[in-house]
N, C-alpha and C positions, 0 to 999 in steps of 0.2 A: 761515492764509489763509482769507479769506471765500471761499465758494463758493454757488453759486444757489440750492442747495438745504439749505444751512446758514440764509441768510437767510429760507426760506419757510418755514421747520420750526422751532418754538420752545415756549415754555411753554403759548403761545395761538394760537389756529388762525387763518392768513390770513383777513381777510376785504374780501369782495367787497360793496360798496355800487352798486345800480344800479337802474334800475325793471324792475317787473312783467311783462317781457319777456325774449326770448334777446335781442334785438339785438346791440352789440358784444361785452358782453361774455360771451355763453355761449360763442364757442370758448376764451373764458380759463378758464372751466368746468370744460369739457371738458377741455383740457391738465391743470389739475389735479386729474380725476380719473385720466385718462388717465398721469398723474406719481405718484400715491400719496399726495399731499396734502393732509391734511386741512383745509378751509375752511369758513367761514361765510357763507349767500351771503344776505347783509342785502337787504330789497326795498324801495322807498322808494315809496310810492304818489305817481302824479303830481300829486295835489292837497296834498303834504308838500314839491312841490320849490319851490317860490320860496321857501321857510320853510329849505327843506336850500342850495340853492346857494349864498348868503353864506357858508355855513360850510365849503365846499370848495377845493381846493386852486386853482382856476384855472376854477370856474363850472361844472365839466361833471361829468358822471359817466361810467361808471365810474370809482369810485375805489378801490386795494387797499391792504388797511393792510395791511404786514409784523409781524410779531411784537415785533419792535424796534421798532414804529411808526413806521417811513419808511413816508411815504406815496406810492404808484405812480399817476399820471394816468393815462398815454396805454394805451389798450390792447394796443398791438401790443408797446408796449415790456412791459406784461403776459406777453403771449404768448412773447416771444420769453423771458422770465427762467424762466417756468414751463418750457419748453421745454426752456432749459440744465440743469433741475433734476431734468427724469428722470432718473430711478435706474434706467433699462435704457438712457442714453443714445442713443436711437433719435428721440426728440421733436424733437432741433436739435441732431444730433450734433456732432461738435467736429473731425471732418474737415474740411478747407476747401473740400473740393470739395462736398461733400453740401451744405456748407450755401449754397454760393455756389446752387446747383440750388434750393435752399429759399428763399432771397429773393429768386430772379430769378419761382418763384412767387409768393410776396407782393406782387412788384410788378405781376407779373399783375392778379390780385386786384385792388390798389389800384385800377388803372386802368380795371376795369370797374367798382368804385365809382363813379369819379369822371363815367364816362362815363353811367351811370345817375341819377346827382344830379340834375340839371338836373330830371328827371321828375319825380322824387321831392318835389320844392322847391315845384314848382305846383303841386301840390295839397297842401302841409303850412306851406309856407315862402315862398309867391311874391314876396315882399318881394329874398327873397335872388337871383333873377333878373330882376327890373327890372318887376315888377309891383305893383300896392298889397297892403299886408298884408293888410286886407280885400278884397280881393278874391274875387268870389263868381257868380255867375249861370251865364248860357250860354255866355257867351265864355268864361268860366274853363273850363268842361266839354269846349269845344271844343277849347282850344287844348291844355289836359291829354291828351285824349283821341289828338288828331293825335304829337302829341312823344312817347307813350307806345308808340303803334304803331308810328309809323317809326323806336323804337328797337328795340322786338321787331322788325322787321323784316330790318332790317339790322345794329345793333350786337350782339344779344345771338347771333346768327349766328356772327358774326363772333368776339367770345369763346368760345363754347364749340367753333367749332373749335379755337383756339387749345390748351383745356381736352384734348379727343378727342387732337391731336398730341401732347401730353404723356403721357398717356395710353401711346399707341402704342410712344411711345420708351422709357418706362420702367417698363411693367407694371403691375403691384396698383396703385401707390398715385403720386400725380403726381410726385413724383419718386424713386422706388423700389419695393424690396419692403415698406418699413417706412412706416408711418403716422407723420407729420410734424405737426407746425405749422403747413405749409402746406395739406395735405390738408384741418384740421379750418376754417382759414381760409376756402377755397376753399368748403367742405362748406357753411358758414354763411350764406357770402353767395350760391351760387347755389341754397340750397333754397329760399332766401324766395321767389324767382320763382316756385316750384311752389305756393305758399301758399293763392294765391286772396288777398291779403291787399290788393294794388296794384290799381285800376282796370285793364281794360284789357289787362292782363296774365295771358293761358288761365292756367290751372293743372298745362295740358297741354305744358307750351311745351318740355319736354325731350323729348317721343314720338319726334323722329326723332333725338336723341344717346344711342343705345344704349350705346354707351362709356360716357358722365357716369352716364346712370343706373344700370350696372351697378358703377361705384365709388363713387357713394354710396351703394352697398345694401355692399356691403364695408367703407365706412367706420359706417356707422349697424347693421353687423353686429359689426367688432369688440369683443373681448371687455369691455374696459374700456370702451368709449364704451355700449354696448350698456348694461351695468351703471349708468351711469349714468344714462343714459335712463331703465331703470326705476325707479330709486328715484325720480325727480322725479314719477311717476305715483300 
């Protein structure tokens, strides 16, 4: 029988093609180290990708070759296989109730991606929400600037209580005592807000969810995640 962690493990080490960046796929990373699995994490500079994307599966990156050379697209489905494939089965265990608790996470998650995009789009991508691709001046500044604020205002509130109640209900880690796939998911996408990296967006903006920030200081402290953090230094 094929198993997840028969597929990741072979004569040649997984590897990871993506840019210069964590973006999506550092908590696939992360899972793999946080799994035991040895990977190659390929960087593809961004003035190499119109030259790389003909030659990918479906235009986009991250992409994961397996050792059998199937090759993986989407990242979550990434995350979720590395997941299957810990060997202390705690990543995405195989109980159904833990993991129904772990994707109703990811959709969490999902959904303050999605609710954040829009922002994100007008100042990288405005084409993609009904502005010209060139697009550029004071109006662009301005209308960036308004949409980014009254999302910290009110959307990203709004999420990370949602983050705090989970929290509340289920101790250390969002949905348990054991660090997840959702945990490193969640970890990923709501540190970037702390970054300084977005317009507009403090770098202080978790100060008053003392919950989020006290479990990402427990996720960015465990053992394995920790480890891997330092060797990328």
């Amino acid at each position: 029988m094929t198993t997840a962690r028969s597929l990741l493990t072979g004569s040649t080490p997984v590897k990871i093609e993506y840019f210069p960046i964590e973006g999506v796929a550092e908590q696939v990373r992360i899972a793999l180290a946080v799994a035991n699995i040895e990977f190659d994490d390929v960087l593809i500079p961004f003035n190499e990708w119109a030259a790389k994307k003909p030659t990918t599966k479906h235009g986009v990156m991250p992409e994961m070759t397996l050792p059998d050379g199937t090759v993986v697209t989407d990242s979550m489905a990434m995350l979720r296989l590395v997941g299957e494939a810990d060997e202390e089965g705690k990543l995405y265990p195989s109980d159904i109730k833990k993991r129904l608790k772990i994707e109703q996470v990811l959709g969490l998650v999902g959904d303050l991606t999605r609710a954040w995009s829009p922002s994100l789009y007008l100042g990288m991508r405005p084409h993609l929400v009904g502005y010209p691709e060139n697009w550029a001046g004071e109006e662009k500044e301005t209308v960036v600037k308004n949409v980014r604020e009254a999302f910290m205002k009110d959307e990203f509130p709004r999420f990370m209580g949602y983050f705090e109640d989970l929290l509340k209900e289920n101790g250390d880690f969002l949905t348990g005592v054991d660090l997840t796939i959702a945990d490193l998911s969640a970890f990923q996408q709501i540190s970037y807000f702390t970054k300084g990296v977005a317009d507009y967006v403090p770098k202080d903006c978790l100060d008053s969810f003392g919950g989020i920030v006290a479990w990402m200081e427990r996720v960015k402290t465990h053992p394995k995640v920790a480890a891997y953090k330092a060797s990328k230094q």
